[in-house]
VEXDREN-2710 file (C-alpha; in Angstrom, 1 decimal):
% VEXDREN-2710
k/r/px/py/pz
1/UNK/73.8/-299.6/17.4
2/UNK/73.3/-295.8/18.4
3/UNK/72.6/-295.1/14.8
4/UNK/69.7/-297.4/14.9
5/UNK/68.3/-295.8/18.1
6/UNK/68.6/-292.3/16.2
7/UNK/66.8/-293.3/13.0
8/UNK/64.2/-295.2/15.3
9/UNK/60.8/-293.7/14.7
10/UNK/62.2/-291.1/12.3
11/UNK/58.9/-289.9/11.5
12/UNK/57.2/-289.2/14.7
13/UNK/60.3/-287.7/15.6
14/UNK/59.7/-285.0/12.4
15/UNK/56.7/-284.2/13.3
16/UNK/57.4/-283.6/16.9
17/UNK/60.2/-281.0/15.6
18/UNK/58.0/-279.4/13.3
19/UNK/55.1/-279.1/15.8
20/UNK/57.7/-277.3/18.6
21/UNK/59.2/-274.5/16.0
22/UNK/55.6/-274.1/15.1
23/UNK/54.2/-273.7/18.5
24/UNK/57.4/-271.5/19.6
25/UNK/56.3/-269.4/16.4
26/UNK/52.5/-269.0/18.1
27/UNK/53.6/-267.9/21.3
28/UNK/56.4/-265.9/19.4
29/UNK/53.4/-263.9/17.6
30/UNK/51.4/-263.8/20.7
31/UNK/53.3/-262.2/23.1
32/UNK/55.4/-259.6/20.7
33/UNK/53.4/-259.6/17.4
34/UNK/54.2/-258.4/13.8
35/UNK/52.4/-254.3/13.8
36/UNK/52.8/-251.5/11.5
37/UNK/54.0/-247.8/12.9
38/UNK/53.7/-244.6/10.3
39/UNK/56.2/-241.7/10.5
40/UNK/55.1/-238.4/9.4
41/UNK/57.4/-235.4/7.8
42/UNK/60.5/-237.5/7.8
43/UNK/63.3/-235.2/5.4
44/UNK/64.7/-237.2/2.2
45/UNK/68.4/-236.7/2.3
46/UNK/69.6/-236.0/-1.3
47/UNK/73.1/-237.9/-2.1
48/UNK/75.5/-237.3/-4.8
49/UNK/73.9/-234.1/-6.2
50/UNK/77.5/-233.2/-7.4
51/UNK/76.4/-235.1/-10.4
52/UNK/74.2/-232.1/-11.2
53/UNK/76.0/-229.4/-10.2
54/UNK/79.5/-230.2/-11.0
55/UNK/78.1/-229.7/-14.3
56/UNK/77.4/-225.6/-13.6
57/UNK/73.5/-226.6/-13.4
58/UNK/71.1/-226.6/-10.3
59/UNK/68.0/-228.4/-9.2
60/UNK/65.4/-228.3/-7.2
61/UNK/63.1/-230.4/-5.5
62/UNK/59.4/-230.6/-7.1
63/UNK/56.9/-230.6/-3.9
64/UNK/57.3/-231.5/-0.4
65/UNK/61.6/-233.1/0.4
66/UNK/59.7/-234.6/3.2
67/UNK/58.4/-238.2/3.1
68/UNK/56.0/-240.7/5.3
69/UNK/57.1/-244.5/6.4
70/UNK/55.2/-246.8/7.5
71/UNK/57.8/-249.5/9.2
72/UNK/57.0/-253.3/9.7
73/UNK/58.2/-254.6/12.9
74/UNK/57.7/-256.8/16.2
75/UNK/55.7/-255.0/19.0
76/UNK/58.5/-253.9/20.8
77/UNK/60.8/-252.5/18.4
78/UNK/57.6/-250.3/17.1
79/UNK/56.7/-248.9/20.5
80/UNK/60.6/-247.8/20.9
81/UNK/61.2/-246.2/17.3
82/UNK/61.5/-242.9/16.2
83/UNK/61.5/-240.8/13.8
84/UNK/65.6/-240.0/14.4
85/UNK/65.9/-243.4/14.2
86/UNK/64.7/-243.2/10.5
87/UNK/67.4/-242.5/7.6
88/UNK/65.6/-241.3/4.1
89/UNK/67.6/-241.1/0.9
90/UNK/67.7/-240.0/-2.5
91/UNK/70.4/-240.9/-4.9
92/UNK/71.0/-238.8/-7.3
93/UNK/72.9/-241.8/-9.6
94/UNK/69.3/-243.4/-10.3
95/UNK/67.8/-240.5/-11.2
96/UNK/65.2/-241.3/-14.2
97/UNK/66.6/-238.2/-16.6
98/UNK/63.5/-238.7/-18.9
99/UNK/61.1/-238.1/-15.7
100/UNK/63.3/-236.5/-12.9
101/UNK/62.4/-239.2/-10.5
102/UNK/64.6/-240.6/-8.1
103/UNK/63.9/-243.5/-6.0
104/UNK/63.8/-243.0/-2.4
105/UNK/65.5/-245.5/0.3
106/UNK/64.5/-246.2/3.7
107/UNK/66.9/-247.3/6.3
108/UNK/67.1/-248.0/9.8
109/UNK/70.6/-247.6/10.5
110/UNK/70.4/-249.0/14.1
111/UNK/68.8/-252.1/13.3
112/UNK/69.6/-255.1/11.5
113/UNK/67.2/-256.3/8.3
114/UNK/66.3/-259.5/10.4
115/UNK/64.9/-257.1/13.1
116/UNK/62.4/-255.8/11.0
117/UNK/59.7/-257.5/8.2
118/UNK/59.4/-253.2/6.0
119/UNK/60.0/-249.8/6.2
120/UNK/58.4/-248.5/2.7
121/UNK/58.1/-244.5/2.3
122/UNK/55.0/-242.4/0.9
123/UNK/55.6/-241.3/-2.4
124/UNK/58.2/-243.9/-3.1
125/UNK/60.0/-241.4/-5.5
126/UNK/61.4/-237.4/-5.2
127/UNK/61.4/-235.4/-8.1
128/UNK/64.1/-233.3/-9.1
129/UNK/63.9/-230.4/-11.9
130/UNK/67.5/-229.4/-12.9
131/UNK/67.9/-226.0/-14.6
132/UNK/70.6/-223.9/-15.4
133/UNK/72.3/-221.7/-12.3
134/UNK/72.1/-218.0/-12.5
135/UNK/73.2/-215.3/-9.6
136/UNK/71.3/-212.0/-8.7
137/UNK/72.5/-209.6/-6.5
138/UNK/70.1/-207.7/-3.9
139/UNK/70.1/-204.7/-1.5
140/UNK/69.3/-205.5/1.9
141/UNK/66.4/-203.8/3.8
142/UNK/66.0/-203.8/7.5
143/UNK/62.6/-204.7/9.3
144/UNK/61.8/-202.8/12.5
145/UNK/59.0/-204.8/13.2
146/UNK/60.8/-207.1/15.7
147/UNK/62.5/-204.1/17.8
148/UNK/60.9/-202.8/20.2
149/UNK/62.1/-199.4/21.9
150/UNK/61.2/-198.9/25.5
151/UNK/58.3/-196.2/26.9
152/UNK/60.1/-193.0/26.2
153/UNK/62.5/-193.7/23.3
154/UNK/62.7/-194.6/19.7
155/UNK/64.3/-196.4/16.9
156/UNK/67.2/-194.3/15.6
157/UNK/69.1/-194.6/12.4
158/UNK/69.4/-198.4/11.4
159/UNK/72.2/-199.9/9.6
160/UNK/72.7/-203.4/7.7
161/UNK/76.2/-205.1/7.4
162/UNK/76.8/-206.1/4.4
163/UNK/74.3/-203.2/2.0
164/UNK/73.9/-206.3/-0.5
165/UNK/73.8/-209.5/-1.0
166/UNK/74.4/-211.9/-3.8
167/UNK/71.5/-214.8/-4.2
168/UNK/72.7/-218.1/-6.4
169/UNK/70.2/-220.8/-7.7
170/UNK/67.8/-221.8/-10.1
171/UNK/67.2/-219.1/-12.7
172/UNK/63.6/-219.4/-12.5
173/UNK/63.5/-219.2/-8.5
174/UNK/65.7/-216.2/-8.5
175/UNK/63.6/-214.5/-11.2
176/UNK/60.7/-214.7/-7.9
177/UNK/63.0/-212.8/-6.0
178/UNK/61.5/-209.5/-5.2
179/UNK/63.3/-208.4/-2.1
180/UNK/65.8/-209.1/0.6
181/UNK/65.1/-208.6/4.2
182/UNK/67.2/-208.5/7.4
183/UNK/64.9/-209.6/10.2
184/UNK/65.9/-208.2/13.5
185/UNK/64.6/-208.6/17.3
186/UNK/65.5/-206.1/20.3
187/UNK/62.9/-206.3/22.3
188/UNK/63.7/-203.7/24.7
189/UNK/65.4/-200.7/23.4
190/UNK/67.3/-198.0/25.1
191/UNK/70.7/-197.9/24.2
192/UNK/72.3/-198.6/20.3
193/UNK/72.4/-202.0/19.9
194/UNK/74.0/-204.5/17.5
195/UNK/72.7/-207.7/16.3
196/UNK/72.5/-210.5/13.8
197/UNK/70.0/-210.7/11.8
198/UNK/68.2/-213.4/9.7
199/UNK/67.7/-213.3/5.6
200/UNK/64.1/-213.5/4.4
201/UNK/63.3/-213.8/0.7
202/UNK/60.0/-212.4/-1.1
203/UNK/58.5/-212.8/-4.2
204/UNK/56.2/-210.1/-5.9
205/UNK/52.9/-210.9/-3.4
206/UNK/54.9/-210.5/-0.7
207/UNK/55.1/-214.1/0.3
208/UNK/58.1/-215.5/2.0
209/UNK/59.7/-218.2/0.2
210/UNK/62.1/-221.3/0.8
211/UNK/65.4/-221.2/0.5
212/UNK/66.7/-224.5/0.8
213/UNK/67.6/-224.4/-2.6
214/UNK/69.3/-221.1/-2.8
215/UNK/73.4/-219.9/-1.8
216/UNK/74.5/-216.7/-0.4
217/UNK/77.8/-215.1/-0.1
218/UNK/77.3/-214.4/3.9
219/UNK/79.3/-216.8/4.9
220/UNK/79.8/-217.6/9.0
221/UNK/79.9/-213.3/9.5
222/UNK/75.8/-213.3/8.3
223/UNK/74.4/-210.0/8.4
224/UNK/74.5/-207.8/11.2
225/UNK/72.2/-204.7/11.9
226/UNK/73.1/-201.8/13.8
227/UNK/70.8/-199.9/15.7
228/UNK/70.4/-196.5/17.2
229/UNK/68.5/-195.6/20.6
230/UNK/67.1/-191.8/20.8
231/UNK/65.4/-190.4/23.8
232/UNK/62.0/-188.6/23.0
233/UNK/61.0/-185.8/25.4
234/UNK/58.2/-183.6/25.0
235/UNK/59.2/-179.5/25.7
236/UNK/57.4/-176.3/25.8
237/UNK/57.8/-173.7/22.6
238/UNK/58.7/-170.6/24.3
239/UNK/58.1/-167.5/22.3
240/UNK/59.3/-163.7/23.2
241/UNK/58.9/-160.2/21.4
242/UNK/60.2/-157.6/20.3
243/UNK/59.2/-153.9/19.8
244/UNK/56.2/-151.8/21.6
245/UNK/52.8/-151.8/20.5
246/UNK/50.5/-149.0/19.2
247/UNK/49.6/-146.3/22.1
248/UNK/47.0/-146.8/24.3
249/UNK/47.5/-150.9/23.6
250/UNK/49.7/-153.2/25.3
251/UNK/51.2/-156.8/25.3
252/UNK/49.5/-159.2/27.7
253/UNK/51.1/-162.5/26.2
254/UNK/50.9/-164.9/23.9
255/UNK/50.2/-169.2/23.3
256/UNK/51.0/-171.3/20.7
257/UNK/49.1/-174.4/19.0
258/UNK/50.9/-177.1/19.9
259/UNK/52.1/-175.9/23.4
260/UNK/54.5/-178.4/23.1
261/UNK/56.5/-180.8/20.6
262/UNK/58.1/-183.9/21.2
263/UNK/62.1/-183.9/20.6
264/UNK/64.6/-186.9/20.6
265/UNK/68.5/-187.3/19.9
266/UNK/71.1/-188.9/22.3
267/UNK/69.5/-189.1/26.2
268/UNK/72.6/-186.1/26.8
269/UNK/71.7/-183.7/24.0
270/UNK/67.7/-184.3/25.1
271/UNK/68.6/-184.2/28.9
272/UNK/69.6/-180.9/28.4
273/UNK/66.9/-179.1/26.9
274/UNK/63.7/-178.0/28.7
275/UNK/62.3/-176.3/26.4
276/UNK/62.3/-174.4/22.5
277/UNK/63.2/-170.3/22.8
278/UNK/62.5/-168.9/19.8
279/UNK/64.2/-165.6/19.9
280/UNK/62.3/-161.9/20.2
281/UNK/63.4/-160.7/16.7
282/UNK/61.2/-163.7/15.4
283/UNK/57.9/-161.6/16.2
284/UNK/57.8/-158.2/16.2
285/UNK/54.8/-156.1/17.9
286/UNK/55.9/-152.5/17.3
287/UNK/53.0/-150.2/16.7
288/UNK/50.6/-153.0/16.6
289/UNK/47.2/-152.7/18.0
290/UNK/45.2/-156.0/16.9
291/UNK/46.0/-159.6/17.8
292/UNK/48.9/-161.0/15.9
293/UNK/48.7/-164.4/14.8
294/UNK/52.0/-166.2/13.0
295/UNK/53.2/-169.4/11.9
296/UNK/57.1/-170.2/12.7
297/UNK/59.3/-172.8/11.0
298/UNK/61.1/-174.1/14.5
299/UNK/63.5/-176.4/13.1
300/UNK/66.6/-174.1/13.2
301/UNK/65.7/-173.1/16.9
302/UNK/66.4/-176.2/17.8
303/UNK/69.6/-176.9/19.9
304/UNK/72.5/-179.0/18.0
305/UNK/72.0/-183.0/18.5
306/UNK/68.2/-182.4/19.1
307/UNK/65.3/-183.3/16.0
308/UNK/61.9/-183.3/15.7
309/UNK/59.9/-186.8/16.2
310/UNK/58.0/-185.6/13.4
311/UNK/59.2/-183.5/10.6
312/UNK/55.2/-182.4/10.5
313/UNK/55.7/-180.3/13.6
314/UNK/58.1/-178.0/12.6
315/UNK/55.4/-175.5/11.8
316/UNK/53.8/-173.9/15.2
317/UNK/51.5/-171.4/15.5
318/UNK/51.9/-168.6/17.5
319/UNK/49.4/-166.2/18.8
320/UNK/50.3/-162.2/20.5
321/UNK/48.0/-160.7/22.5
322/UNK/47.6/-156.5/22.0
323/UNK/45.2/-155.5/23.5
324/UNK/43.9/-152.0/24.6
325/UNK/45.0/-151.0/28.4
326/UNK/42.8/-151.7/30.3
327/UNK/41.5/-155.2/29.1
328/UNK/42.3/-158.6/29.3
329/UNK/40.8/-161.2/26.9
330/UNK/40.5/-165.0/28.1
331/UNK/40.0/-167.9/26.0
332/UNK/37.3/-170.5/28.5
333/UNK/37.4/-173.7/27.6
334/UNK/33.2/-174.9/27.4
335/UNK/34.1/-178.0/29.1
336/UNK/34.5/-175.6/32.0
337/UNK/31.2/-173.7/32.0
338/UNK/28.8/-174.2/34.8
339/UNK/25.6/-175.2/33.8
340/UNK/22.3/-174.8/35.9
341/UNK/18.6/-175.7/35.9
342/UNK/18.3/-178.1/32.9
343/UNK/15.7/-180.1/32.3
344/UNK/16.0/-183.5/34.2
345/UNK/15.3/-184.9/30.5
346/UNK/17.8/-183.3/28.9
347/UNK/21.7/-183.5/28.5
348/UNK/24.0/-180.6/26.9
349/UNK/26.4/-181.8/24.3
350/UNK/29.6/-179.7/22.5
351/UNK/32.7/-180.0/20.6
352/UNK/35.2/-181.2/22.3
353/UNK/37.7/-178.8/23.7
354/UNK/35.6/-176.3/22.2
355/UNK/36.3/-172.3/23.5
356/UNK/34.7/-169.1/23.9
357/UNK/36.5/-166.0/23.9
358/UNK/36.3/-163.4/26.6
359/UNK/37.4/-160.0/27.3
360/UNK/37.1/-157.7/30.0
361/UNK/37.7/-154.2/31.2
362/UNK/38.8/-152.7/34.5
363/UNK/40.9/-151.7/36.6
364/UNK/44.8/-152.9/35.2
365/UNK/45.4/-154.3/38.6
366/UNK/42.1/-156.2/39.5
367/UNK/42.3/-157.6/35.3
368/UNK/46.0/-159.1/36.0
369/UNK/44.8/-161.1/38.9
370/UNK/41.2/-162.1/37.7
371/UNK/40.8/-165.9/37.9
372/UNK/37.2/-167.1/36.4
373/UNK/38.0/-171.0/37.0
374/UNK/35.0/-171.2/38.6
375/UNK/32.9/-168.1/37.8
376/UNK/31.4/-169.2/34.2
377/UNK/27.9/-170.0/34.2
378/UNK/24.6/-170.5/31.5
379/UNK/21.1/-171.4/32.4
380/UNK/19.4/-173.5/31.1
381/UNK/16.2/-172.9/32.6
382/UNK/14.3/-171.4/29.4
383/UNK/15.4/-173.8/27.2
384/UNK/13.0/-176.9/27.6
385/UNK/12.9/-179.1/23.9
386/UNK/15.8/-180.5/22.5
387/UNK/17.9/-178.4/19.4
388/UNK/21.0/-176.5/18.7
389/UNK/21.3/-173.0/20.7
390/UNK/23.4/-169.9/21.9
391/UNK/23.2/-169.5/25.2
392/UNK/24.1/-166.2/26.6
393/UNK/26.9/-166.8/29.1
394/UNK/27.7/-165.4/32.6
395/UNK/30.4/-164.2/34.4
396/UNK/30.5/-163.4/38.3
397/UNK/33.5/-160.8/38.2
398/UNK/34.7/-159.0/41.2
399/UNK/33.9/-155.0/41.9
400/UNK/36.3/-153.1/38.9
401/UNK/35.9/-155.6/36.2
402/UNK/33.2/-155.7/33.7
403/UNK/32.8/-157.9/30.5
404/UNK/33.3/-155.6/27.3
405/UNK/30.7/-157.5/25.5
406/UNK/28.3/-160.5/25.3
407/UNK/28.9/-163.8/24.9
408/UNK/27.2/-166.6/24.0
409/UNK/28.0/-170.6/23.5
410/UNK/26.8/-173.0/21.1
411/UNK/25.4/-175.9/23.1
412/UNK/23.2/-178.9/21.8
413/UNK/20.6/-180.2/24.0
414/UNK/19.2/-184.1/23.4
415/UNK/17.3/-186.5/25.4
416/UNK/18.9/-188.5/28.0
417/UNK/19.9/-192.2/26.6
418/UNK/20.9/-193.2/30.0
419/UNK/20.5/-193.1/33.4
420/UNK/21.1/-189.5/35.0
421/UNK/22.7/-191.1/38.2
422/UNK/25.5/-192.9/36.1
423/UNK/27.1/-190.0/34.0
424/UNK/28.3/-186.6/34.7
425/UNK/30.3/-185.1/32.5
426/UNK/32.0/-187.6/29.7
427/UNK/35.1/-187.2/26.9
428/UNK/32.8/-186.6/24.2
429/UNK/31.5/-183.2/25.9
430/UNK/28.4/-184.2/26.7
431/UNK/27.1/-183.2/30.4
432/UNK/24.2/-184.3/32.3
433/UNK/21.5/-182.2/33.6
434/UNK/20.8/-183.7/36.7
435/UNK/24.2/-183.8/38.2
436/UNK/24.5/-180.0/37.1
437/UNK/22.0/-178.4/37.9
438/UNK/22.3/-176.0/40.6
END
């Protein structure tokens, strides 16, 4: 009896079953649908690769070893996703040895199939060239690029743990090889400094290159660079002399060219030093009676633990004044001169830190105190067209002290090119006649 109730109106019965899983797949599809998401630069994993290299060869991989998949899913499993979530592979045992493909398998490891329609990678294969292994041993350079010393000191000697390195791969990728670097960062030094460093591979055209394919014999110790802090200081050259000049002449001092030169070694050794004597014996003046004017080599005057910056600036020039008694000669820096009634058109240009050389007569007293700081002065006033001149130059001296001869400066008059209220006197040794004039 119940089994005739069951099988009563069989059919209608069908097709009410079939119409419910149909309608439950609609609203299935309407509220989470089927949609695609695409995965970009997802890394093939390469599996059993002993196959290749337990036989004393290498490979590597021909383009790009990453991949993109495009995954098939519901709604919400696409908008929750990612890339982690997405496991590439590449196995080695299916490896097409006529073509060097290998075909490349996507997996969602956190996911049943049933939760997902695809997940299909883009190319669907990796190729793999195999070559024979070779080994080529390098000497490590340092770059200083990423140290930085701080204001007022300077990279020191620099050392690199291990000197060499031995490089094994593909023959043809080591034959690239042109050098190895050990890439360094101290961004603030002042004191030695120890650090580990990073290996970077170049070919010839100084391009860096991958070396995901490539072994080295650092090991967990890497490479470590060592490097050394000096203290740079900049000191006077300090000359003396020896002997007596020629009667009737006398010493009145001497300068040098540089005045001074930059030194560096440990902070103690530079500490220390104030400035570079070079002893009398190194210039003799006896019986002279002109201006004596010598080059020095002052790299053995300087005290132990303390160098030159640079080795260029050994060589200073010194110049000794002799001079007759009773005069004093003073190099004026043109820069300095006073310049009045120029032509409100007009602006005087000159070399910069150009000099003239004066000398002057008197009394031995009045000469050893004179000061002309402010007592230089040209005028202008009869020159009226631009051009190239030599201006006579004055001096306002006190009573006692005369100037043993005339002078005259080179100066170079030119239009005005701007405004005479908005420049004075610039770094190029130009002045302006307006704001001069007296």
């Amino acid at each position: 009896m119940k089994k005739h109730k069951l099988m009563k109106n069989l059919g209608l019965k069908i097709i009410a079953f079939i119409f419910a899983v149909f309608l439950w797949l609609i609203v299935v599809n309407l509220d989470n649908p089927v949609t695609s998401s695409r995965f970009s630069e997802i890394p093939v994993t390469i599996v059993n690769d002993d196959i290749i290299t337990s036989a004393g060869d290498v490979y590597q991989v021909v383009g790009d070893q990453t991949v993109s998949v495009v995954v098939r899913a519901p709604r919400e499993l696409c908008e929750t996703l990612k890339a982690d979530d997405i496991v590439v592979t590449a196995d080695i045992k299916q490896m097409d040895t006529s073509t060097g493909l290998v075909p490349i398998t996507v997996d969602l490891p956190g996911y049943d199939s049933d939760d997902y329609e695809s997940a299909v990678s883009t190319p669907r294969n990796l190729q793999i060239q195999r070559e024979k292994s070779g080994k080529k041993v390098m000497t490590l350079t340092v770059a200083t690029d990423g140290i930085t010393p701080r204001d007022g000191y300077m990279i020191g000697d620099v050392t690199v743990s291990p000197e060499k390195v031995t490089i094994t791969g593909a023959e043809s990728v080591l034959e690239q090889i042109n050098r190895a670097v050990a890439w360094v960062e101290v961004p603030d030094l002042w004191k030695d400094a120890e650090e580990s460093a990073e290996l970077i591979l170049y070919d010839m055209n100084g391009n860096v290159m991958n070396q995901a394919q490539l072994e080295t014999n650092l090991g967990e110790d890497g490479i470590t660079v060592s490097v050394e802090a000096l203290k740079v200081k900049s000191v006077p050259v300090v000359f003396d002399v020896s002997g007596t000049p020629a009667d009737g002449h006398q010493y009145t001092g001497c300068y040098t060219e540089p005045e001074t030169v930059q030194i560096c070694g440990r902070s103690d050794a530079v500490d220390a030093v104030e400035e570079i004597d070079i002893p009398a014996s190194v210039i003799n003046i006896n019986n002279a009676d002109d201006v004596i004017t010598k080059t020095v080599d002052i790299t053995s005057y300087l005290p132990e633990g303390v160098s030159l910056v640079e080795e260029s600036a050994a060589n200073v020039t010194v110049t000794v004044m002799i001079e007759q008694e009773g005069t004093r000669t003073i190099n004026f820096l043109v820069r300095s001169i006073k310049i009045s009634d120029l032509a409100e058109d007009l602006q005087v240009s000159y070399e910069p830190d150009a000099e003239i050389t004066l000398r002057f007569q008197g009394d031995e007293a009045r000469l050893e105190t004179l000061d002309i700081s402010n007592a230089v002065t040209v005028d202008m006033g009869d020159y009226t067209m631009p051009g190239v001149y030599d201006v006579p130059v004055r001096v306002n001296l006190p009573e006692g002290v005369t100037l043993a001869e005339t002078v005259t400066v080179s100066l170079t008059l030119e239009k005005k090119e701007t405004d005479s209220s908005t420049s004075n006197t610039d770094d190029e040794g130009t002045q302006n006649g307006q704001q001069n004039s007296e």
